[in-house]
C-alpha positions in Angstrom: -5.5 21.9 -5.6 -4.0 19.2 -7.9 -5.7 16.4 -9.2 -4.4 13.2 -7.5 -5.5 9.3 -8.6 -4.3 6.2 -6.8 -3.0 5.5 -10.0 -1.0 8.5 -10.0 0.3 8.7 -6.7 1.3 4.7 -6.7 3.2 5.5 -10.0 5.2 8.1 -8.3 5.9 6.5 -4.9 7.0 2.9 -7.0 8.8 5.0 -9.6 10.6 7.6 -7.4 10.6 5.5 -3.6 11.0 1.9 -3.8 12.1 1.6 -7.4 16.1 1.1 -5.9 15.3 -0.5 -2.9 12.9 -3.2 -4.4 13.8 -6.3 -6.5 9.6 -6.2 -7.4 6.5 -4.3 -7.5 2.8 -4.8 -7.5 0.0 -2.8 -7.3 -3.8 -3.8 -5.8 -2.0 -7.0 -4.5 -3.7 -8.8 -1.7 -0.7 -11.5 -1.6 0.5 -10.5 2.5 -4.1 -11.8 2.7 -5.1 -7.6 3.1 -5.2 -5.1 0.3 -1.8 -3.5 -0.6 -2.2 -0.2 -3.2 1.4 -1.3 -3.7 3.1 -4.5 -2.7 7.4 -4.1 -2.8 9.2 -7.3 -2.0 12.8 -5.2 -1.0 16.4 -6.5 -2.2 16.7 -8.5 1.2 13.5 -10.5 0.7 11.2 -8.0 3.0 7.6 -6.6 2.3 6.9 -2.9 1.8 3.0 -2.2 1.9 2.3 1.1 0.8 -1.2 2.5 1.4 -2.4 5.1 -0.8 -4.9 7.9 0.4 -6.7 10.6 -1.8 -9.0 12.1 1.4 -8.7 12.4 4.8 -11.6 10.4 5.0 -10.2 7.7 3.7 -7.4 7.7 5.3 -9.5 7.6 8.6 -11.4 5.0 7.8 -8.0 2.6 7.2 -8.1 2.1 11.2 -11.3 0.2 10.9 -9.6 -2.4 8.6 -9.0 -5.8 9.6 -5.3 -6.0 8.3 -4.9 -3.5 11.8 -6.6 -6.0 14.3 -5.9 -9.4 15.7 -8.8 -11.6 16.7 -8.0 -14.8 19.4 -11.2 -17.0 19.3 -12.1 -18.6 22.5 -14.3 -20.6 23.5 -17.8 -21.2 22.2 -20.3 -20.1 24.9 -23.6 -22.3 23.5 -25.9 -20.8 26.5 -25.4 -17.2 24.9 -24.8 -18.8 21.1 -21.8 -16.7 20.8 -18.0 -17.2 21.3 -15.6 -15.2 22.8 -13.3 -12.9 20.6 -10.3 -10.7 21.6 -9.8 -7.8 19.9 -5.5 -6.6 19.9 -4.5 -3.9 17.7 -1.2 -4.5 15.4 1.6 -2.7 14.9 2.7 -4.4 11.5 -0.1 -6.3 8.8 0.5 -9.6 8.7 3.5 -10.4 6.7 4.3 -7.0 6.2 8.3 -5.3 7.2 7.7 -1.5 6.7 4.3 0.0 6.1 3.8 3.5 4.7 0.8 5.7 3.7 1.3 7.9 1.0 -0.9 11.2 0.1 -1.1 14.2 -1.1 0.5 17.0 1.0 -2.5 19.5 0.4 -4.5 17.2 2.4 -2.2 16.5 5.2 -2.9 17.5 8.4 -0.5 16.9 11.2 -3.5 16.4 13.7 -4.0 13.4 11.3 -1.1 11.3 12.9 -3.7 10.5 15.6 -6.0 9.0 13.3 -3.6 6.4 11.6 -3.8 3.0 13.3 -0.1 2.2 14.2 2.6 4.8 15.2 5.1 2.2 13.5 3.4 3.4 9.6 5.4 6.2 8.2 3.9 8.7 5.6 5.0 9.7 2.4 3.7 13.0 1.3 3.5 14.0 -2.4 3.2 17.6 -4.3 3.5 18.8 -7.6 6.8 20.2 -8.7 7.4 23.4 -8.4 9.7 23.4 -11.8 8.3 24.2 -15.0 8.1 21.2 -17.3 8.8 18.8 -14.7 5.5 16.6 -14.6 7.2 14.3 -11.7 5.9 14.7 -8.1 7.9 15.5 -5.5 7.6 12.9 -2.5 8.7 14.2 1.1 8.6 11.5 4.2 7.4 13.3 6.9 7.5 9.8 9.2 9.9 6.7 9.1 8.6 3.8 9.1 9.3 1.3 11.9 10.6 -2.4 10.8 8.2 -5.0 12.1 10.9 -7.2 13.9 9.5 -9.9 13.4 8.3 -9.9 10.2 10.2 -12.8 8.2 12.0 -12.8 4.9 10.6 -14.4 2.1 11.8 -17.8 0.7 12.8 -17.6 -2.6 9.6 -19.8 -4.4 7.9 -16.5 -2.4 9.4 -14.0 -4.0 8.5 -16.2 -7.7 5.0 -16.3 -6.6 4.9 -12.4 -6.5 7.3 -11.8 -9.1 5.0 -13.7 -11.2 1.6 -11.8 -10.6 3.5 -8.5 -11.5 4.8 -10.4 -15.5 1.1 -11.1 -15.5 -0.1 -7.7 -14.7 2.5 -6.1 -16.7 1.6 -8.3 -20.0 -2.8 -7.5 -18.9 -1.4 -3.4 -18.9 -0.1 -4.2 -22.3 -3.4 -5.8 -23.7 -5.9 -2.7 -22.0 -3.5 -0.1 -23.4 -3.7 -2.0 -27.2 -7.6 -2.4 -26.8 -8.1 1.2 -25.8 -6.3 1.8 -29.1 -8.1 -0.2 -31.2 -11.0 1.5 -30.0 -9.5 5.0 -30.7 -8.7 3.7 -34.4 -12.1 2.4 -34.4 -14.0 5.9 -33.4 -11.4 8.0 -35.2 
């Protein structure tokens, strides 16, 4: 069995999948107000939210996240001190045009298709390659996803807003990879 990261499976699936079809990228965004491993903004102005998995567990327990449910709150009912919620499952997170997961293939499971919370998600499988010297992954989807139809295109101070946080976390990369240098130098 390989040894998958989120880094490492991000990297290939923003590298290898969305690198032509998105204008930017963003990884550990929470922009769309839920968690995206990686965030595309597409070339017509449409969000890609790619989850990434490294168990089955995990990818199980993404169902119980609130990106998946819509709450409508009611009205306040003081006599039992509560107020009334209803619960809908979504199709789409908020904001969000396609949705994928994407994990490795050794864990997948097709019985696992129940588990995810939409049927709209698609899943993006990834394996080592089977040529020698070749260190990039090979990505298979195994599921489309489905547009959300009404998911909106972005305006363009939007897409500045997001294109901005990835300059920033491009130029915060830079200053982690320089400090863990120095430190080398330093212990060498």
């Amino acid at each position: 069995m390989s040894q998958w990261s989120e880094y490492s499976i991000a990297r290939a699936i923003a590298l290898q999948t969305l690198a032509r079809r998105c204008v930017v990228l963003v990884d550990n965004c929470n922009w769309t107000g839920h968690e995206c491993d990686v965030l595309g903004v597409t070339t017509d102005l449409r969000i890609i939210d790619v989850e990434v998995k490294i168990s089955r567990a995990d990818l199980k327990a993404d169902a119980r996240k609130d990106k998946w449910w819509h709450r409508q709150y009611g009205e306040w009912i003081a006599s039992e001190r509560r107020q009334e919620v209803t619960v809908t499952p979504r199709a789409h997170p908020p904001k969000v045009w396609k949705h994928y997961y994407a994990l490795p293939a050794d864990i997948w499971r097709d019985d696992l298709f129940a588990a995810l919370p939409s049927t709209a998600s698609g899943v993006l499988l990834l394996r080592e390659s089977r040529n020698p010297g070749d260190l990039s992954p090979v990505i298979k989807c195994i599921r489309r996803a489905t547009p959300a139809r009404d998911a909106h295109k972005l305006t363009p101070a939007q897409v500045m807003n997001i294109a901005r946080l990835a300059n920033l976390r491009m130029w915060e990369a830079y200053q982690r990879r320089d400090q863990a240098q120095q430190r080398e130098a330093v212990n060498a």
